[in-house]
Structures are given as structure tokens and as C-alpha cells.
C-alpha positions, 0 to 999 in steps of 0.5 A, spaced: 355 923 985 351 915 986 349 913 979 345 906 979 348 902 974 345 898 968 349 892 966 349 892 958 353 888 954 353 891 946 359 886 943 358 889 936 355 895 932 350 891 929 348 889 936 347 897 938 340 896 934 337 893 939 339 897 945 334 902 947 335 909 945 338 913 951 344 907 950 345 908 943 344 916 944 350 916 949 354 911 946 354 916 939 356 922 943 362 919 947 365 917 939 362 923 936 367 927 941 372 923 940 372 923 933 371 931 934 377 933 938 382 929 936 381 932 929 381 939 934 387 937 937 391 935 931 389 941 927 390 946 933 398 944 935 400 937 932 400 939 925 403 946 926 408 944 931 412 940 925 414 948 923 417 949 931 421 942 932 427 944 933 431 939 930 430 934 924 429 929 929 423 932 933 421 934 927 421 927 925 418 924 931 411 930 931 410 928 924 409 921 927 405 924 933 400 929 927 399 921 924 397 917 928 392 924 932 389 924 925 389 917 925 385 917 932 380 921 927 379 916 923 378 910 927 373 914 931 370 916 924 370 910 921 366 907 928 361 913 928 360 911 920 359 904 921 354 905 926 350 910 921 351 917 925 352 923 919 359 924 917 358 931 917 357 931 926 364 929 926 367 936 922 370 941 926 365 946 924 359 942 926 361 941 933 364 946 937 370 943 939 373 943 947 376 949 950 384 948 950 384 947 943 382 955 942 389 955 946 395 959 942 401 955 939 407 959 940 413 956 941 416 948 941 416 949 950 408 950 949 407 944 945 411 940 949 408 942 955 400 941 952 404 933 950 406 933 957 400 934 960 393 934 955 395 927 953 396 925 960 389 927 961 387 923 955 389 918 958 385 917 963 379 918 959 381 912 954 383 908 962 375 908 962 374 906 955 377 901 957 372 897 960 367 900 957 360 897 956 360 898 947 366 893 945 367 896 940 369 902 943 372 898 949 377 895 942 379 902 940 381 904 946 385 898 946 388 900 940 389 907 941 392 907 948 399 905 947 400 911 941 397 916 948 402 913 952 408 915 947 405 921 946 405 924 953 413 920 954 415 924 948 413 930 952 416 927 958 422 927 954 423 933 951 420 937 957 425 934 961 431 935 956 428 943 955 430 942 963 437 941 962 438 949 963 436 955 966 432 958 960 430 952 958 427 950 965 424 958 965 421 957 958 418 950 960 415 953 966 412 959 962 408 954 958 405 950 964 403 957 968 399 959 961 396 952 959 395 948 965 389 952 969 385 951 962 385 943 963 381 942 969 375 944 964 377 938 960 373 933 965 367 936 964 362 938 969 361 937 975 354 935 975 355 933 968 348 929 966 352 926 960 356 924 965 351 920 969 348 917 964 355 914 961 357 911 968 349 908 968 350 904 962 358 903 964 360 906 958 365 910 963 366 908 969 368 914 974 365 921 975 368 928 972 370 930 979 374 923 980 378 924 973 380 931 975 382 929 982 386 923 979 389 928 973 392 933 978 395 928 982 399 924 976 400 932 973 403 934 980 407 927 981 409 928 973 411 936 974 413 937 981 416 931 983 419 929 976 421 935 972 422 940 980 417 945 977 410 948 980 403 947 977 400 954 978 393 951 983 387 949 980 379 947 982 377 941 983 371 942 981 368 944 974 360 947 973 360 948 966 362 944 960 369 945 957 
């Protein structure tokens, strides 16, 4: 999909005011979602998996994982707030959130499986922050990043220490075939017209399809090559919004 580029340059919030109306509504959909799901996802795994950490040191590092996913909240609030969008559009209730929070937390395994690898694709999504047109968006994906990348290595960490024996690998194996498959949709549609207009003012950078390839790809050198378990298979492609 081939999208002519528009080269804005919003440095401020104050400066958004005086872009056109299709670049403001795009930025404020890319803040509000994020505001929305990373609430989602701290409500839904981060903040109930401190009752399954097994050990008062997993429990003491999910803690400081639930802090700083709500904390990912708050920033992205904050941000939405300063540029005047009703706080109400960042509640749960208001917006419905992506489809792999309605995931069932269960176990420890689970939790670190969705660490493993639903991080990891949240990373991706802040690689394109990155160079994102809206500098103040670009500025927290800055600050934001390093804390993602903890997250994913603390499902690095503990998936591969669940490895070590054999139920443990059987368990960790279990929560990839249940909760990988649901991850694809996480990108978006293949034909995303939200999509579109974020790469036309290079608020984002690659399509939908791009990112979901990239994930797979990390995901089976992560997964296959690292930890010698399988990725159940799964499309490249997505018609419909997660």
C-alpha cells in the first residue's frame, strides 16, 4: 500500500492548533489509543498477575511492571489532556479496548508468555513513534521505550527460567498456543484507513501488514530460536480492526 507523504513538523502542543483538522484528528486517535490500551492491559494482566508471581521477587518485579504500565497511562493522558480531548475518551469504558485484553489471565505461564510477546509487539509500535512527526508524541515514545524493552526481557527471563524443566516447558508452550494466534490482530487491519492517513503525515512509518511481518519474524527467532519451542502459524494479513 503506497501513501504520498505530507512533511509536517509539529514541534509543540501549542503548534497542533494550527494544523489542519485531519492532522490533529489522526494525532488525537494514536494518544487516545494509547492512553486506552495501556490501561487495558494493566487493568487486565499486569495488576492481577502480582496474586500468580511465585516468588517475592517476581512479585516484587510485576509490581514495578503494573507501575510503570499504568504510568504509560498517565503520560499518554496527560498528553491527550494538554491538547484539550475530553478526559472521559480515555477510560475503558468509553472506548472499547484491543481484542487481546479480553485474553483470560490464568496462570504465572500466561502472564509471562503475554510479557514475552505482546511487549515485544509494543515495541514495535513505539519503534514508529519514534520518528513520528507530533514531537511530543515522538518524546514519549523516547521515554517510554526503555521500560517496554524491560518488560519483554522480564518475559525473556522468566519464560526461559519456566524452561528449565519439562513441565515447566509444557506449561510455557500451552500459554504461547493459547495466547499467540490472538496477536496478529493487534496491527490492525490490512487495509486500515487510520493506517493510511498516520503514514501520510508520518505520524507512523510502516503499514499494518509491515509490522505484523516484522513481529513474526522477531516472535519465531525469540520463541523458536531462543527458547526451542513452536509458534502455532498464523496470517500475515488482518481485514478487520483488533
Amino acid at each position: 500500500m503506497t501513501t504520498e507523504t505530507i512533511h509536517y513538523e509539529c514541534k509543540t502542543v501549542a503548534e497542533l492548533a494550527s494544523m489542519p483538522p485531519e492532522y490533529r484528528a489522526a494525532v488525537e486517535k494514536i494518544v487516545v489509543s494509547h492512553a486506552v490500551n495501556e490501561l487495558a492491559g494493566a487493568q487486565a494482566f499486569d495488576e492481577p498477575a502480582i496474586a500468580l508471581a511465585p516468588t517475592p521477587y517476581a512479585k516484587y518485579l510485576t509490581c514495578r511492571v503494573a507501575m510503570e504500565e499504568y504510568h504509560h497511562h498517565v503520560r499518554f493522558r496527560q498528553l491527550a489532556e494538554e491538547m484539550g480531548v475530553d478526559p472521559a475518551r480515555m477510560e475503558t469504558r468509553s472506548r472499547k479496548p484491543l481484542s487481546i485484553f479480553g485474553f483470560p489471565l490464568r496462570t504465572w505461564e500466561e502472564f509471562c508468555v503475554i510479557k514475552l510477546l505482546a511487549d515485544y509487539a509494543e515495541i514495535l509500535q513505539v519503534e514508529d513513534l519514534l520518528q513520528c512527526s507530533f514531537h511530543p508524541l515522538r518524546n514519549l515514545g523516547r521515554v517510554t521505550m526503555p521500560e517496554e524493552k524491560f518488560h519483554a526481557q522480564f518475559g525473556r527471563d522468566f519464560c526461559g527460567e519456566l524452561c528449565r524443566t519439562e513441565d515447566g516447558r509444557a506449561r510455557v508452550q500451552a500459554a504461547i498456543d493459547a495466547y499467540y494466534p490472538q496477536l496478529p490482530a493487534f496491527f490492525g487491519s490490512s487495509r486500515s484507513k487510520n493506517n493510511e492517513a498516520f503514514r501520510r503525515f508520518e505520524l507512523k512509518r510502516r503499514t499494518n501488514d509491515e509490522m505484523r511481518a516484522d513481529f513474526v519474524a522477531r516472535a519465531q527467532r525469540l520463541v523458536e530460536g531462543e527458547l526451542g519451542l513452536k509458534l502455532p502459524a498464523v496470517s500475515l494479513t488482518y481485514e478487520h480492526a483488533a
